[in-house]
C-alpha positions in Angstrom: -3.8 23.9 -32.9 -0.8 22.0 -33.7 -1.0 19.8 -37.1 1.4 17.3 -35.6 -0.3 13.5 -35.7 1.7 10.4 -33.9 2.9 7.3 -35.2 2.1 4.8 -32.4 5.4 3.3 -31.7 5.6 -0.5 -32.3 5.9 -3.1 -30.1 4.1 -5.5 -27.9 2.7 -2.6 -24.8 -1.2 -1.6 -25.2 -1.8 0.6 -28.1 -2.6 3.3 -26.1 0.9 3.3 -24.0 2.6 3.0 -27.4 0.9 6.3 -28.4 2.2 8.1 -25.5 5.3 6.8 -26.1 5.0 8.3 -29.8 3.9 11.7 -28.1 7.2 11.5 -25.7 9.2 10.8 -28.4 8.0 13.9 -30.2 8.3 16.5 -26.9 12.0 15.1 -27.1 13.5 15.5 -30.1 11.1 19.0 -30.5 8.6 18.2 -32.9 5.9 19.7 -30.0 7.5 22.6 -28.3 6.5 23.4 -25.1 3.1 25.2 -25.0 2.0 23.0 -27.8 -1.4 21.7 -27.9 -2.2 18.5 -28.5 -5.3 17.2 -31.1 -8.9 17.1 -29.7 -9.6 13.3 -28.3 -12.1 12.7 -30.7 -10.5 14.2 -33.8 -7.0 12.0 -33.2 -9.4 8.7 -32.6 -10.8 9.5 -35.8 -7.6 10.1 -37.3 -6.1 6.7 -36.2 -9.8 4.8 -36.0 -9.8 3.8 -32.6 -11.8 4.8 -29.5 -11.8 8.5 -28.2 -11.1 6.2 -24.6 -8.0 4.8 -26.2 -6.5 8.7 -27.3 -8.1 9.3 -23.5 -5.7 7.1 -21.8 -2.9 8.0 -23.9 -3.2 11.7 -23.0 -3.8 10.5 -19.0 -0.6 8.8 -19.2 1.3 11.8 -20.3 0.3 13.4 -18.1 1.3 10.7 -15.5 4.5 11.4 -17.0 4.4 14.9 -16.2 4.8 16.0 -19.8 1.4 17.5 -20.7 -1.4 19.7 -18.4 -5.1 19.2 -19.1 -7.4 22.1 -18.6 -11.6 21.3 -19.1 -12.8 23.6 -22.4 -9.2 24.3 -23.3 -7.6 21.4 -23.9 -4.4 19.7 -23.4 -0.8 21.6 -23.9 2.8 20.3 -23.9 4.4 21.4 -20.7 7.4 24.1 -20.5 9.6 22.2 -18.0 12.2 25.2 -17.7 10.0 26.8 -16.5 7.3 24.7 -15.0 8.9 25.4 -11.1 8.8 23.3 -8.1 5.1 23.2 -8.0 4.5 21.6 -11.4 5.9 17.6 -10.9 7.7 16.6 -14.0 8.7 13.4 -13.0 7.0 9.8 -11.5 8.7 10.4 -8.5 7.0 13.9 -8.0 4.2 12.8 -8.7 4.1 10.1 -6.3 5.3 11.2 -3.8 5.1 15.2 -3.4 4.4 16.2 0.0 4.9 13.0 2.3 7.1 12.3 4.9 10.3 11.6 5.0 11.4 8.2 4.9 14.3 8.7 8.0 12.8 9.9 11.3 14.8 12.5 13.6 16.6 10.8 16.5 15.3 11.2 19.9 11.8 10.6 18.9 9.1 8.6 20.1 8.2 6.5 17.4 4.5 6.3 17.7 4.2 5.9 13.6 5.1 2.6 13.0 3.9 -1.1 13.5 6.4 -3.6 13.5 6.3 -6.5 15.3 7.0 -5.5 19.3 10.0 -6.7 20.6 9.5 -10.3 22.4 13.0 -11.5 22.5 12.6 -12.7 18.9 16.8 -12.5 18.9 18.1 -15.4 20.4 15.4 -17.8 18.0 15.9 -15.8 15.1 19.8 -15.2 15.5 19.9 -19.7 16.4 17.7 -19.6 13.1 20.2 -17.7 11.1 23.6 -19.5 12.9 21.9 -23.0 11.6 21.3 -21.8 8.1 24.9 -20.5 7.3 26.4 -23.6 8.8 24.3 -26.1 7.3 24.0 -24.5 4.1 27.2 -22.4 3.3 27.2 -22.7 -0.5 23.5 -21.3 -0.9 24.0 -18.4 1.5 27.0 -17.8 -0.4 25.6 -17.1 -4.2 22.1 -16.4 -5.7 18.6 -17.8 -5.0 18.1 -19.5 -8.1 15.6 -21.8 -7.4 12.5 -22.2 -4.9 12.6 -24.6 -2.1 9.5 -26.6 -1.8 9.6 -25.4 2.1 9.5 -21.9 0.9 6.4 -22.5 -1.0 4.7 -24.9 2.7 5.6 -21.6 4.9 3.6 -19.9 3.0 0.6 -21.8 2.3 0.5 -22.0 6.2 1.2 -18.3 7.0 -1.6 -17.3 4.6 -3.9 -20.0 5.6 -7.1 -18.7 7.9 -10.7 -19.2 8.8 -11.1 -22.8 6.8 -9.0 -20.9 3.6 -6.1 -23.0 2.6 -4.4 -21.7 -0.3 -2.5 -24.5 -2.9 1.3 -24.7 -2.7 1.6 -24.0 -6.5 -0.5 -20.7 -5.9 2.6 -19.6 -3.8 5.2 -17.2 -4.7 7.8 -15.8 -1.8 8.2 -12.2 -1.4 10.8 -9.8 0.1 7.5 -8.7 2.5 4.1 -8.0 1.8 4.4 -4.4 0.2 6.9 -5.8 -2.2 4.4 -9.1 -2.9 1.3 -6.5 -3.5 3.3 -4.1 -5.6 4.4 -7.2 -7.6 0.8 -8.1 -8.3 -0.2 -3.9 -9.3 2.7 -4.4 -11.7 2.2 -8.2 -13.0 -1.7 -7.5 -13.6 -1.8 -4.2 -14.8 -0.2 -1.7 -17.7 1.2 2.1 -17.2 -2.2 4.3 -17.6 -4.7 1.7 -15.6 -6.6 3.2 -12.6 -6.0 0.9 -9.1 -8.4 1.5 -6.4 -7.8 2.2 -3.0 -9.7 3.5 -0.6 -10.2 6.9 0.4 -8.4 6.0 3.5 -5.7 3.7 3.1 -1.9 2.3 2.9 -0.8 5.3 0.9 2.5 3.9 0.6 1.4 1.5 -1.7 -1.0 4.1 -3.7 2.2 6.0 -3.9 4.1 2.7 -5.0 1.1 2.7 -8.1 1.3 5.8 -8.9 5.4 5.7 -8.9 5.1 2.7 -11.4 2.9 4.8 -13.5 -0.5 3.4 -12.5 -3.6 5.9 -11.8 -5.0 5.5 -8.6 -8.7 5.9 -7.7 -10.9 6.4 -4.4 -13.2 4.6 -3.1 -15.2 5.6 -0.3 -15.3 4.0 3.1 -17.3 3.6 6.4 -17.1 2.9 10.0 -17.3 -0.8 8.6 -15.0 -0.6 5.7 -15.5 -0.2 2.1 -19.0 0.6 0.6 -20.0 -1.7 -2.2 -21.8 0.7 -3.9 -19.4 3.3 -4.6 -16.7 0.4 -5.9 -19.2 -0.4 -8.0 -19.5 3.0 -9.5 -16.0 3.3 -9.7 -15.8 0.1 -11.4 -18.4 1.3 -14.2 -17.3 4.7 -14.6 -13.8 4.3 -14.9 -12.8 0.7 -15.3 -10.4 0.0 -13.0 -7.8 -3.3 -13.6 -7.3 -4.1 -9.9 -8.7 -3.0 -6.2 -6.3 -3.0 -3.0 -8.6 -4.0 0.5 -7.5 -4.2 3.9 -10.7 -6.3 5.2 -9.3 -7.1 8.4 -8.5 -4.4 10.7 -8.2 -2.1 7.8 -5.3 0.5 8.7 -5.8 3.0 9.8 -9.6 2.9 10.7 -9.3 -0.8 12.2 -12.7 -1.9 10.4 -13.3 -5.7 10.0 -15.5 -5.5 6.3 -19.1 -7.6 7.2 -19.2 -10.7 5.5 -21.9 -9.4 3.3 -19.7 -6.7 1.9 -16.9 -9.1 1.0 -19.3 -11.1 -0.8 -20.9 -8.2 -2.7 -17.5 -6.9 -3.3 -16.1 -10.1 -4.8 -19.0 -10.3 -7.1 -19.0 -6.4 -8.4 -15.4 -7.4 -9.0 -16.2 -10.7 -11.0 -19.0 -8.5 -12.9 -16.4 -6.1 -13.8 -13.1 -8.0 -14.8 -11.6 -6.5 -11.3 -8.5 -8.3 -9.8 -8.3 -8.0 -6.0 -5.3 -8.1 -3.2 -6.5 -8.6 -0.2 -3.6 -7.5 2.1 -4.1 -9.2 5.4 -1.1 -8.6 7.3 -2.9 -7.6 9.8 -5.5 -9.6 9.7 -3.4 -13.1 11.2 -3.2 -10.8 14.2 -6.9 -10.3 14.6 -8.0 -13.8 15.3 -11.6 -12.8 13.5 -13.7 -15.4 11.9 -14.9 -13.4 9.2 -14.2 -15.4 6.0 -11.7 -14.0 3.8 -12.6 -12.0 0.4 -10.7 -14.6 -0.9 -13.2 -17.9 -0.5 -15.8 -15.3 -2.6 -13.6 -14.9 -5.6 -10.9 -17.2 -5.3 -10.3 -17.0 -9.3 -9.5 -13.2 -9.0 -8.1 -12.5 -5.4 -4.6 -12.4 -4.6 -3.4 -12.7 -0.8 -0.7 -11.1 0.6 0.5 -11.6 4.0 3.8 -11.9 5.7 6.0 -11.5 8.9 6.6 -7.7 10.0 4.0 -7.1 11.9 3.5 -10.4 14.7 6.8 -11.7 14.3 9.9 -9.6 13.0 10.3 -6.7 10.3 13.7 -7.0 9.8 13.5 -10.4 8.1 11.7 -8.5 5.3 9.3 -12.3 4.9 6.0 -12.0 2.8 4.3 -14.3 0.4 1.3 -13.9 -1.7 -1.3 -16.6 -3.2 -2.1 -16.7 -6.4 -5.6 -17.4 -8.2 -4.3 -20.8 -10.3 -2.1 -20.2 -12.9 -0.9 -16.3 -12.0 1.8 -17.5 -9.6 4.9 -18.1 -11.9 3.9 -14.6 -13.7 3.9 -12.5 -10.3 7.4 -14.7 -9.3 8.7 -13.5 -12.0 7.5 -9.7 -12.0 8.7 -9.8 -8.3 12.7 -10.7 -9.5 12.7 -8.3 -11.7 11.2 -5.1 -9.4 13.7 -6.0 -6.9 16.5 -8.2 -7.7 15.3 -11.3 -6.3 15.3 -12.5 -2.7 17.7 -13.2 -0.2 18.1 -16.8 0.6 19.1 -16.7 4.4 16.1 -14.7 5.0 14.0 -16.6 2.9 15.1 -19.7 4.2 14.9 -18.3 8.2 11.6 -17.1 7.4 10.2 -20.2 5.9 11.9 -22.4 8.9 10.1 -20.1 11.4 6.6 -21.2 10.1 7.3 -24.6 9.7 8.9 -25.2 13.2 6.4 -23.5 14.9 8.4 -20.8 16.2 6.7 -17.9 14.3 3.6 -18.9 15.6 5.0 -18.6 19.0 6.7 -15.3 18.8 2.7 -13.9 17.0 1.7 -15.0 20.4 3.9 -13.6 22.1 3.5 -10.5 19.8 -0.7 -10.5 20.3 -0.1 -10.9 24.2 2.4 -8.0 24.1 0.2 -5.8 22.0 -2.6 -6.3 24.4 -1.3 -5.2 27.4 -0.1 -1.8 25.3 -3.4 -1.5 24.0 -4.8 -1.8 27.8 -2.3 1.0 28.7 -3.3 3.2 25.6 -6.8 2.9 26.1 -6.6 3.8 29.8 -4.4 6.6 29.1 -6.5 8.2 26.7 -9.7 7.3 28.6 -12.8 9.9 27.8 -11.8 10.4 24.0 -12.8 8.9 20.5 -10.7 6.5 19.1 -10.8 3.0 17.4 -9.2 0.2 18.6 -8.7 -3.5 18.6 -7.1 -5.8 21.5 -4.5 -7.3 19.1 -4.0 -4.4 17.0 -1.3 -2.2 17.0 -2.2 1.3 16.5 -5.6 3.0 17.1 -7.4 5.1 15.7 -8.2 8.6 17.1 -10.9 11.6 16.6 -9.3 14.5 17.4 -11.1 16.8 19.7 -12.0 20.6 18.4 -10.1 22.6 17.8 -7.4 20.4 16.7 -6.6 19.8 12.8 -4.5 16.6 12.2 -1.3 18.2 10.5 -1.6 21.0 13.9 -2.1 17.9 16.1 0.6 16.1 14.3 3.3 19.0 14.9 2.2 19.4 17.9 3.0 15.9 19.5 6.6 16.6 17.2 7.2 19.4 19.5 7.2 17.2 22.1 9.8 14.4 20.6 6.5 12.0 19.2 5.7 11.3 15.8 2.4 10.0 15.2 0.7 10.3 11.6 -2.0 12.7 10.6 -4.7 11.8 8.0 -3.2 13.2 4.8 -0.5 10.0 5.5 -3.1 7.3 4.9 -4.8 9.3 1.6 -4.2 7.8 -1.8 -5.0 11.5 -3.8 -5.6 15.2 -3.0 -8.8 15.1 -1.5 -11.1 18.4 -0.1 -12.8 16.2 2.8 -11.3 16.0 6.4 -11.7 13.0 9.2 -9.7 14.9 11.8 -8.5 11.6 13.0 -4.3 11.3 13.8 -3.0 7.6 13.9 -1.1 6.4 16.8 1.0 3.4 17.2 2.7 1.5 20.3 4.5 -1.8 19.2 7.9 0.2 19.3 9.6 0.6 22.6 8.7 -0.5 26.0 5.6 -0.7 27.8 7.4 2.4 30.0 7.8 4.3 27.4 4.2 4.1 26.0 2.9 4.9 29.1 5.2 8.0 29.4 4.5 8.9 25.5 0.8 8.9 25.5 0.3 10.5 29.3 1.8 13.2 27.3 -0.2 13.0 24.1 -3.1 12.9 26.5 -1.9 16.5 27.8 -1.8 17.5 24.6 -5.0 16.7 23.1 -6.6 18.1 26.6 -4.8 21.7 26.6 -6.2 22.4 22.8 -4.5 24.5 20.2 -4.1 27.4 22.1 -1.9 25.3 24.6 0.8 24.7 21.5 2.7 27.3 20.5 3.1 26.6 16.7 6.5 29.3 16.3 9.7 27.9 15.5 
């Protein structure tokens, strides 16, 4: 057993974060050697007189750091990074994001794996959009956004605003899109070491986002209707999570809309436990459901994020989030500082599109468009299992035996698709399998969805043994 005892390091971070950094510190200059092992929990807490949970998050953010390995009965040993190998992460990036896809797709593929808005002829506005800004405004396209518009701030209250929820203009902060807005919040409410939950089904990307920022993500499990109160409530006492991430309206990738009940239980085992919410409903303005949101429940803990990439145009990269009173100037900042601030012609189209109208026309457009995909989908894949909403644009499918997702998933790449298996859309390592693939159809034309899943429906009919899985 090693003798060495840490010095927390000062400074203003939690005490437990400034004991991991002490621990660091000490694996670097080579006071603890590799192989080392560190003091029991409880002896260090008595050591330093604080709680064996405060030494407990310590150690869990080391090893979020990739600098120490726990083992049950043994204890916990400094890592040899040498010779740790590819399978041992040593870095947040590993560990965040070991084993997903890659972030470039192959050419020639039929992009069934993505969701942005369908093409509606969004050009000509948004290009007319764009013209009007650079002419009218040459000296702010040309040099920093160094201030917020008071139109910024409208767009968004009116973008976020559904079912009888309007949220405050001072609540308002805009966002380069709605992953960067909910990332903002992780970041702006919580501390390296703190447990976010997620469901067990979920946007990984933004579990992966967590984890990459050095935040511990925890599941949650799910139903048919969404997430079950009564595990996030065990969660929530067991291991005291800062902040939950919900998709209650058409929840992606299972499509559920959470019963109003379950919002309202949710809000209040989150109010019972200190838990701050973001309630991403991106999807949700395309939905046209009444369901209140999670928001009018716990409006002094929810933060919610929306924005533009999926009913009106990704590329504008448009998002806002509202605040519970008083957070807003906190997340604004957080949000310049993760990624350099926003980009005033885009900010500025974005915001003009709301408040002319125009992106409420092109969601029309965009819900009408996705419709008539989803009629085509549906049809073509007549007989099977799958999930679905009229305005949504993915679905949601139960494979058939013998297929396994990653099989089914290769599969359709052998024949130029990419669709998404299961393991995409899982915030940790998990032993349980849905056998369920995601599919997607707001890329391309309507011919080329047609074509695409005639072909998927082949697939899924001829089985496994109809795929030959050699290179």
């Amino acid at each position: 057993m090693t003798s060495f005892r840490p010095e927390p390091i000062e400074g203003d971070s939690p005490y437990y974060s400034r004991l991991a950094d002490a621990f660091e510190a000490a694996v670097a200059d080579g006071r603890l050697e590799p192989g080392a092992k560190l003091p029991p929990q409880r002896n260090l807490a008595f050591d330093l007189g604080v709680t064996v949970g405060t030494v407990g998050r310590a150690y869990a953010l080391l090893r979020e750091r990739g600098l120490v390995s726990g083992e049950i009965g043994r204890g916990t040993y400094v890592l040899d990074h040498a010779r740790a190998g590819a399978n041992q992460p040593t870095d947040s990036f590993t560990l965040a994001f070991n084993g997903t896809r890659h972030v470039e797709a192959p050419l020639g593929k039929l992009r069934f794996d993505t969701t942005a808005a369908p093409d509606v002829d969004q050009g000509p506005i948004i290009g007319e959009t764009l013209s009007a800004i650079a002419r009218e405004m040459p000296l702010e396209v040309a040099s920093y956004s160094r201030t917020t518009p008071a139109s910024w701030l409208q767009a968004g209250a009116r973008w976020l605003s559904r079912n009888d929820w309007i949220p405050a203009e001072e609540d308002i902060v805009a966002t380069q899109g709605a992953t960067a807005a909910a990332l903002s919040v992780i970041t702006a409410m919580s501390a390296p070491g703190d447990r976010i939950v997620f469901e067990n089904l979920t946007y990984s990307f933004m579990a992966r986002s967590a984890r990459l920022a050095g935040r511990r993500t925890v599941g949650v499990e799910l139903d048919a209707e969404g997430m079950l109160p009564d595990d996030f409530e065990r969660v929530c006492a067991q291991q005291h999570p800062k902040l939950a991430f919900l998709m209650p309206t058409l929840h992606n990738p299972t499509l559920a809309i959470l019963p109003e009940e379950r919002r309202r239980q949710i809000a209040e085992i989150a109010r019972r436990y200190g838990v701050w919410l973001i309630e991403d409903d991106l999807y949700g303005d395309l939905s046209d459901d009444p369901t209140p949101l999670v928001v009018q429940f716990a409006p002094d803990r929810t933060f919610v994020v929306g924005g533009l990439s999926k009913s009106v145009a990704a590329g504008l990269r448009g998002g806002w989030v509202a605040c519970p009173p008083h957070l807003a100037q906190r997340v604004k900042v957080t949000h310049k500082l993760l990624t350099g601030g926003l980009s005033f012609i885009l900010a500025e189209a974005g915001a003009r599109l709301v408040l002319s109208g125009a992106a409420d026309e092109l969601r029309a457009r965009s819900m009408a468009e996705i419709a008539a995909r989803q009629a085509i989908v549906a049809q073509a894949l007549a007989g099977h299992d799958f999930a679905t909403h009229a305005h949504a644009p993915f679905i949601w499918l139960k494979l058939p035996e013998p297929w396994l997702s990653g099989t089914f998933k290769a599969a359709a790449a052998r024949e130029n698709i990419l669709v998404d298996d299961e393991d995409e859309y899982k915030p940790e390592r998990m032993e349980r399998s849905y056998h369920r693939a995601r599919m997607s159809y707001s890329s391309g034309d309507r011919q080329g969805i047609a074509a695409g899943f005639a072909q998927l429906r082949r697939l899924l009919d001829s089985g496994v043994a109809g795929y030959d899985g050699e290179a």
